[in-house]
C-alpha positions as MATLAB code, in Angstrom:
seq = 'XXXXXXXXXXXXXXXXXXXXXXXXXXXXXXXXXXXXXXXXXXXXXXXXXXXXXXXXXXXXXXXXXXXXXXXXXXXXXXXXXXXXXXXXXXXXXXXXXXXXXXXXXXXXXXXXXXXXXXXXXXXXXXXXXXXXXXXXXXXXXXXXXXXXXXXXXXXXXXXXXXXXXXXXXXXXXXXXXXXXXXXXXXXXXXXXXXXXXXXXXXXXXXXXXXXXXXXXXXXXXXXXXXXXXXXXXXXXXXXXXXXXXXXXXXXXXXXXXXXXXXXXXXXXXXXXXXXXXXXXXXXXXXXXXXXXXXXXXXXXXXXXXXXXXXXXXXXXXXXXXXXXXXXXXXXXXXXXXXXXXXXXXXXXXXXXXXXXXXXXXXXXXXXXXXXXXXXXXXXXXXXXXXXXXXX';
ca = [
     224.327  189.893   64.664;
     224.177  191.115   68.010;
     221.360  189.119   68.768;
     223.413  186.019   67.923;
     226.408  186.183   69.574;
     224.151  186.856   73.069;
     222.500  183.945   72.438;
     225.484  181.466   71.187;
     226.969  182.880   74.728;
     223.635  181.779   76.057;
     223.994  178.251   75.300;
     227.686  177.994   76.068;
     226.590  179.285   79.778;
     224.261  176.108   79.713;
     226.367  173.936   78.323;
     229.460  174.661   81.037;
     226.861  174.530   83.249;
     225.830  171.099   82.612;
     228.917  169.669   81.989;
     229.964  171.500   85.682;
     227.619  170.109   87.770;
     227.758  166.377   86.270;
     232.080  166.629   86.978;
     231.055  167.950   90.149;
     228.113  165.059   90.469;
     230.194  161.721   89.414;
     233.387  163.106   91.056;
     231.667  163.274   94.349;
     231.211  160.508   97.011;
     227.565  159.823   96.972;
     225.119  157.851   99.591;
     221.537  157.354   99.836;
     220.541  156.132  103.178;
     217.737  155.007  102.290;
     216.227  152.732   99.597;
     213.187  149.920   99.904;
     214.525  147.573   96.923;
     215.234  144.518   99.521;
     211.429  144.124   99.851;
     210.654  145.586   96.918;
     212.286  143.188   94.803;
     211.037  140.023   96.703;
     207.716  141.180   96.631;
     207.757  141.761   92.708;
     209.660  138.608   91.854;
     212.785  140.610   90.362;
     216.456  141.131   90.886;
     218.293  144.230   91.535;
     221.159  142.806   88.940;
     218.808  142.649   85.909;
     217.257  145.530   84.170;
     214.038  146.419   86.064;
     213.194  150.160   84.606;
     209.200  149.369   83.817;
     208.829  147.892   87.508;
     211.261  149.524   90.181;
     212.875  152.687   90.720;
     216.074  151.040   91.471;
     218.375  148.263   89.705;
     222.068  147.916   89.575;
     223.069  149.803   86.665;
     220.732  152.545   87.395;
     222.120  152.883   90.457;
     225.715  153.265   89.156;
     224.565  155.308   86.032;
     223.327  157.770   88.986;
     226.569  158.249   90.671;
     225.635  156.124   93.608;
     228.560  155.318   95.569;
     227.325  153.705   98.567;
     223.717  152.174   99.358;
     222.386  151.576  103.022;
     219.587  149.340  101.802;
     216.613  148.936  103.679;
     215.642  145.699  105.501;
     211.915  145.980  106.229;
     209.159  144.237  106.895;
     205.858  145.470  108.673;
     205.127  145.014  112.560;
     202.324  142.361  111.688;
     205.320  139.528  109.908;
     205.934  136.646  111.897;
     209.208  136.225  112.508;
     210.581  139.824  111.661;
     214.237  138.470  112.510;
     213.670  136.098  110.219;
     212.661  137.825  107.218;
     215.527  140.744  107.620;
     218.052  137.503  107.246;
     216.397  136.859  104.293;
     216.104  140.356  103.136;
     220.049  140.333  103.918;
     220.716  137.496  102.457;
     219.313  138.762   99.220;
     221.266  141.334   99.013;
     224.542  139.842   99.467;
     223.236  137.253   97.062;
     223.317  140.391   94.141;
     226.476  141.574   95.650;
     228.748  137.987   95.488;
     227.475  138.096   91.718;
     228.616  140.949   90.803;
     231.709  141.453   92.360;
     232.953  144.211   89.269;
     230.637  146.252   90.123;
     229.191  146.018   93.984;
     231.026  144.916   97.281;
     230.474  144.839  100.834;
     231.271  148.381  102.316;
     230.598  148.410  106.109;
     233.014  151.330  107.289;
     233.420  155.090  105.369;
     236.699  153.593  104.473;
     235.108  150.848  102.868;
     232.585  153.533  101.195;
     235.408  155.137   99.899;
     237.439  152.187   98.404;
     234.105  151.737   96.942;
     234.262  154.894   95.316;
     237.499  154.751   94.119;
     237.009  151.403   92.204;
     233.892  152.299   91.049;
     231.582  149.870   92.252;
     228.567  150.187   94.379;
     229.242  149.903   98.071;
     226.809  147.688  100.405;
     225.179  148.072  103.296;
     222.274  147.666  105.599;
     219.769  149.684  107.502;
     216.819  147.921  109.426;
     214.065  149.625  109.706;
     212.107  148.908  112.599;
     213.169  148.066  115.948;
     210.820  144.832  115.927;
     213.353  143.097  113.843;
     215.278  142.108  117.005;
     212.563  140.773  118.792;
     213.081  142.428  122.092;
     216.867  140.353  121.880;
     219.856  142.152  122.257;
     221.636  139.482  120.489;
     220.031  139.376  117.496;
     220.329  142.991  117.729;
     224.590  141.983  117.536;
     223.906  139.440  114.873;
     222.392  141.928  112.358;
     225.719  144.651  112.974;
     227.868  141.349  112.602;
     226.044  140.710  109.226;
     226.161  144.500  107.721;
     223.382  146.589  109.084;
     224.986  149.793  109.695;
     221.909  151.467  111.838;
     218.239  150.936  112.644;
     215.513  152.896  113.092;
     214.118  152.360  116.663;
     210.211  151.941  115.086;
     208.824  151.718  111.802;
     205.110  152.698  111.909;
     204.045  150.036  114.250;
     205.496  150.452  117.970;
     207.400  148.018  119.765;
     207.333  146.977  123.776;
     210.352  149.612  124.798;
     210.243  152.377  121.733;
     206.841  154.087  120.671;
     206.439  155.615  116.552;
     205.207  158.806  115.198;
     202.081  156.828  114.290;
     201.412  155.601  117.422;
     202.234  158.404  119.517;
     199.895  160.984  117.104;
     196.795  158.316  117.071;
     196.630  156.851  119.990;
     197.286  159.239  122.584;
     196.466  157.776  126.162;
     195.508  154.157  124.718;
     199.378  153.891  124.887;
     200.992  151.400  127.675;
     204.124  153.841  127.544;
     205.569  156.793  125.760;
     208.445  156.703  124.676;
     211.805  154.503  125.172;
     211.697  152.166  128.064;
     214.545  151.019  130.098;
     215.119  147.886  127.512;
     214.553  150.639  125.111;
     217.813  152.606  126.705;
     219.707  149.732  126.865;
     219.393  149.240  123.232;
     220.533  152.770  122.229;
     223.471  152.050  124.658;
     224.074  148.767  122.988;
     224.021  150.271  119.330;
     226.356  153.087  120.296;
     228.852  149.735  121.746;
     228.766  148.218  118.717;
     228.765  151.708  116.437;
     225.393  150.494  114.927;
     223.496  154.394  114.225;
     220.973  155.092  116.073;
     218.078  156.422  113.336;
     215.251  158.197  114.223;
     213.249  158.334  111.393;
     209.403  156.862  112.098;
     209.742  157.655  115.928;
     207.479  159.346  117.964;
     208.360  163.035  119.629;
     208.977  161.214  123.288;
     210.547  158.421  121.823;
     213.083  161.117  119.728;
     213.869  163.124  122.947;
     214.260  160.249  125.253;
     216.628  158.320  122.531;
     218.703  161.564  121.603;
     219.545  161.902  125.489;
     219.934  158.345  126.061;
     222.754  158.130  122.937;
     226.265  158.911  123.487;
     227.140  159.335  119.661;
     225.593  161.517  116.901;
     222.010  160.384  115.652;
     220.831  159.394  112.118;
     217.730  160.624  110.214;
     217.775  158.482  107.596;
     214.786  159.360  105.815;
     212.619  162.620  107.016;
     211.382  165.850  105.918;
     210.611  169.395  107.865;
     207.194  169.759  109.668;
     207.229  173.494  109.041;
     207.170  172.761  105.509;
     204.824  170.000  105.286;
     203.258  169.233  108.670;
     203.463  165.227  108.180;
     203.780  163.329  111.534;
     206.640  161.960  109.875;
     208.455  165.057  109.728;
     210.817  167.050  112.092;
     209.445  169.917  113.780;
     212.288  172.497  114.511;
     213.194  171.940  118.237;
     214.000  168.640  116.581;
     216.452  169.407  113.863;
     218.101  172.196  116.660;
     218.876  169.084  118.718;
     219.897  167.250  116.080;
     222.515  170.041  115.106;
     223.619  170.327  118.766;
     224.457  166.100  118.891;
     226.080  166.280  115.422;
     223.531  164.108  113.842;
     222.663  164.281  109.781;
     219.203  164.580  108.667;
     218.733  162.811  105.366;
     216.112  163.874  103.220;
     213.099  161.641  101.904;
     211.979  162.058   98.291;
     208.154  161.333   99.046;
     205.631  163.546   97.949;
     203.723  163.173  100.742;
     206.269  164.344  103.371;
     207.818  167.328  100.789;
     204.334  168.727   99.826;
     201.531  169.425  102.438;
     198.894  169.655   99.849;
     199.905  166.465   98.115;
     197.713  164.405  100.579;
     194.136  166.328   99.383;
     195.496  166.002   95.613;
     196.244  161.664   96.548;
     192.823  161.541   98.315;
     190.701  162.885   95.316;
     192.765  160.460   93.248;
     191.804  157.191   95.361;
     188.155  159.035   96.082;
     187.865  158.982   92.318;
     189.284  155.201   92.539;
     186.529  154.428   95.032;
     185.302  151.225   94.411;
     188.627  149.287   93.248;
     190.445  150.802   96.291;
     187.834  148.716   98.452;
     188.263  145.257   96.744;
     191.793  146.171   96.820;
     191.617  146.666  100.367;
     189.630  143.056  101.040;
     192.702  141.421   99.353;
     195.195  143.378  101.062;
     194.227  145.631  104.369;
     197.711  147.475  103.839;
     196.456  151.114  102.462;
     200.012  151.592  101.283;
     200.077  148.465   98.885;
     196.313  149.396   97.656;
     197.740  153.226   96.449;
     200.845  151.288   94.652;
     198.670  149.506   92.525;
     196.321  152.510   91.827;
     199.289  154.842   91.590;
     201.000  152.149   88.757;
     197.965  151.722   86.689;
     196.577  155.546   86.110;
     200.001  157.065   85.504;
     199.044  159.580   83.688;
     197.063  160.745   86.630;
     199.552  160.199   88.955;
     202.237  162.674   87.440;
     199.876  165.313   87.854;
     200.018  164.543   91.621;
     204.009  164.964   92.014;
     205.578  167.862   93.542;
     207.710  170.421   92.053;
     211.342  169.230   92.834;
     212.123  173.239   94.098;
     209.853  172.604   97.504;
     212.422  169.719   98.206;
     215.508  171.536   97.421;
     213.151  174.192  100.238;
     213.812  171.366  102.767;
     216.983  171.148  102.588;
     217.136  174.959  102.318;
     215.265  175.177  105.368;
     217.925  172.488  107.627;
     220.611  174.035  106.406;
     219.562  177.969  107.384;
     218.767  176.259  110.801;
     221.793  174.549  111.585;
     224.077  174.531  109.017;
     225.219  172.774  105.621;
     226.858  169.646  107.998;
     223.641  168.425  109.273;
     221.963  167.198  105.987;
     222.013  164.382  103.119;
     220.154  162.254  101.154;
     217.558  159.226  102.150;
     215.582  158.869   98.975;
     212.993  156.006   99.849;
     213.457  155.171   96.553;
     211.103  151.709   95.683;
     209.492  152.412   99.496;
     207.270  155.296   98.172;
     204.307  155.899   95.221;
     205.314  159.366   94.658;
     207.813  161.422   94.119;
     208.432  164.940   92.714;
     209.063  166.052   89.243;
     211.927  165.102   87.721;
     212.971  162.504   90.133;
     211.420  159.547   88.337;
     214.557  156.743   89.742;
     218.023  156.349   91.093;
     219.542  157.913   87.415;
     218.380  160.917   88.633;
     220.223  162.311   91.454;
     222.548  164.259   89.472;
     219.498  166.889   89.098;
     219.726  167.228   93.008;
     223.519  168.452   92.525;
     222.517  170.350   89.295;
     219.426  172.153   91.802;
     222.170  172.497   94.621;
     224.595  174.356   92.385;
     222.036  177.115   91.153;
     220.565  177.552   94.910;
     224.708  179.025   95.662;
     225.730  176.093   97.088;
     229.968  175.776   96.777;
     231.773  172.309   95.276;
     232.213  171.607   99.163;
     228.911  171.908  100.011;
     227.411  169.964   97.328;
     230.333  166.997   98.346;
     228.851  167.310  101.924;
     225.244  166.617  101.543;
     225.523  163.808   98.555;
     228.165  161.935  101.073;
     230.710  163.990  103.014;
     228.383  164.359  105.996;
     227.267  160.979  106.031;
     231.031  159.465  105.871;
     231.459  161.654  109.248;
     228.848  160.290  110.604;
     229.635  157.001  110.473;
     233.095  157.544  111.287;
     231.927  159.364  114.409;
     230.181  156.190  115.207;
     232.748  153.333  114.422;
     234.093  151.811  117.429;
     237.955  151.793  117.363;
     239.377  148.386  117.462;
];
């Protein structure tokens, strides 16, 4: 008998435990600064407002079934498109395309106001985040055109550099090959002209010079829309700690990526035996398509069973954040899932239904109710707000 009632009390623990941390979840504001479905979706052929679960990690109802209150979608292309500018109009375009038909359930959210009223009706707030500084085109006008339209930052580089901003990839490969280091004076003036027109200034993808000269050139707190800790997982695309201290000291918010590759620093030997393994179809994948990162989607979609042996536990994410927050405090971090830009990501995070396990991982790590509000949104929300420009 004894042994009974500790174990009915067991599963009543559990049970207000779950039911605790989904109130918590859906009552909160949540935003995701990050998510690749613009391109995604184009690519594939498919649209965000149908039901896409067997080829995306993101559609509409998912999105809303996981508590998402606000999306900053990504408009991306790579730094080899013609007519970049171009495409993130039609990236845009797309988007607000799903959003007009659906007006019950998405609208236009371009202010933490807006995020909220979002919230509070229940519908998926829009918005924009270009990533990659050679969207513009080196023209500070188009640069004004793609704020006027919804993009609510950009990230200075993707991979690829551009003439006044230099990337983590560039910076780390090719050294002294480089014509400059880091943010040029047109690079300056287009911090200065983001923090006019409240546009964030994100420096995920940048390289170290490029990070220090832009978080001394801006006059408003930084973004890190989608980046991990390089004392963690020593990625190039990771912070290293006299990073995240700076970012704490400018106010900034450093929102976490989901990818395996930037969470786990062994997940790159595990991928590599995978495609080594995969040898001879990653090289006639490769002739059709010299983008490795397109190749390892394929690969990654058609051995799935092999590829969930790959994936992270979702504890040495929850470290990350862990690790930010210890350093300089629970203000500083939120969520950037790269959700549909990535082939990997850890256990139990399979798509966008899932982020209530982040809040369910948050609660059991000691976090309070505020805290947990803070990193799904709160911190975010002051961002932006510390960035609007006051009419």
């Amino acid at each position: 008998m004894k042994h009974l009632i500790t174990f009915i009390l067991l599963l009543v623990c559990i049970n207000t435990l779950a039911q605790r941390y989904k109130k918590i979840h859906f009552r909160s504001v949540l935003i995701d600064t990050h998510n690749d479905i613009p391109s995604t979706a184009i690519e594939k052929g498919v649209s965000f407002d149908e039901d896409t679960r067997t080829k995306t990690h993101s559609d509409l109802n998912r999105m809303l079934q996981g508590g998402v209150d606000a999306q900053l979608f990504s408009i991306w292309c790579d730094g080899n498109k013609v007519n970049p500018y171009q495409w993130a109009n039609r990236e845009m375009d797309t988007v607000l395309a799903w959003t007009n038909r659906n007006p019950y359930k998405m609208m236009l959210a371009l202010t933490a106001n807006d995020m909220m009223k979002a919230s509070r009706q229940n519908k998926l707030g829009v918005a924009f985040g270009v990533e990659g500084g050679h969207m513009i085109e080196n023209d500070l006008n188009k640069l004004e055109s793609l704020y006027k339209k919804g993009a609510r930052y950009m990230t200075l580089t993707w991979n690829n550099s551009t003439d006044w901003a230099t990337s983590a990839q560039d910076e780390t490969t090719k050294g002294d090959s480089l014509k400059h280091k880091g943010l040029t004076d047109f690079g300056k003036t287009v911090v200065h002209k983001m923090n006019e027109l409240g546009m964030l200034v994100d420096l995920s993808h940048v390289g170290e010079q490029t990070f220090w000269d832009a978080i001394r050139t801006s006059t408003k707190p930084v973004l890190v829309s989608h980046s991990c800790v390089y004392a963690l997982c020593p990625h190039r695309r990771n912070l290293k700690d006299d990073q995240i201290k700076a970012i704490g000291e400018n106010g900034g918010v450093i929102h976490l990526n989901f990818y395996s590759g930037f969470v786990d620093p062994e997940f790159e030997k595990r991928s590599d035996a995978f495609t080594a393994k995969h040898k001879s179809e990653m090289d006639s994948l490769l002739k059709v398509n010299p983008e490795p990162y397109f190749m390892q989607v394929f690969l990654f979609e058609k051995y799935p069973d092999e590829v969930k042996a790959l994936r992270p536990p979702l504890s040495m994410l929850m470290d990350h954040l862990d690790y930010i927050v210890k350093m300089i405090g629970v203000d500083h971090v939120g969520i950037g899932s790269d959700f549909d830009g990535v082939n990997s990501l850890p256990q139990q995070l399979d798509d966008v239904t899932c982020y209530p396990v982040i809040t369910k991982e948050l609660l059991k790590r000691g976090y309070s109710k505020k805290d947990v509000r803070k990193i799904l949104g709160g911190n975010f929300l002051r961002l932006l707000r510390e960035n609007e420009v006051r009419q």
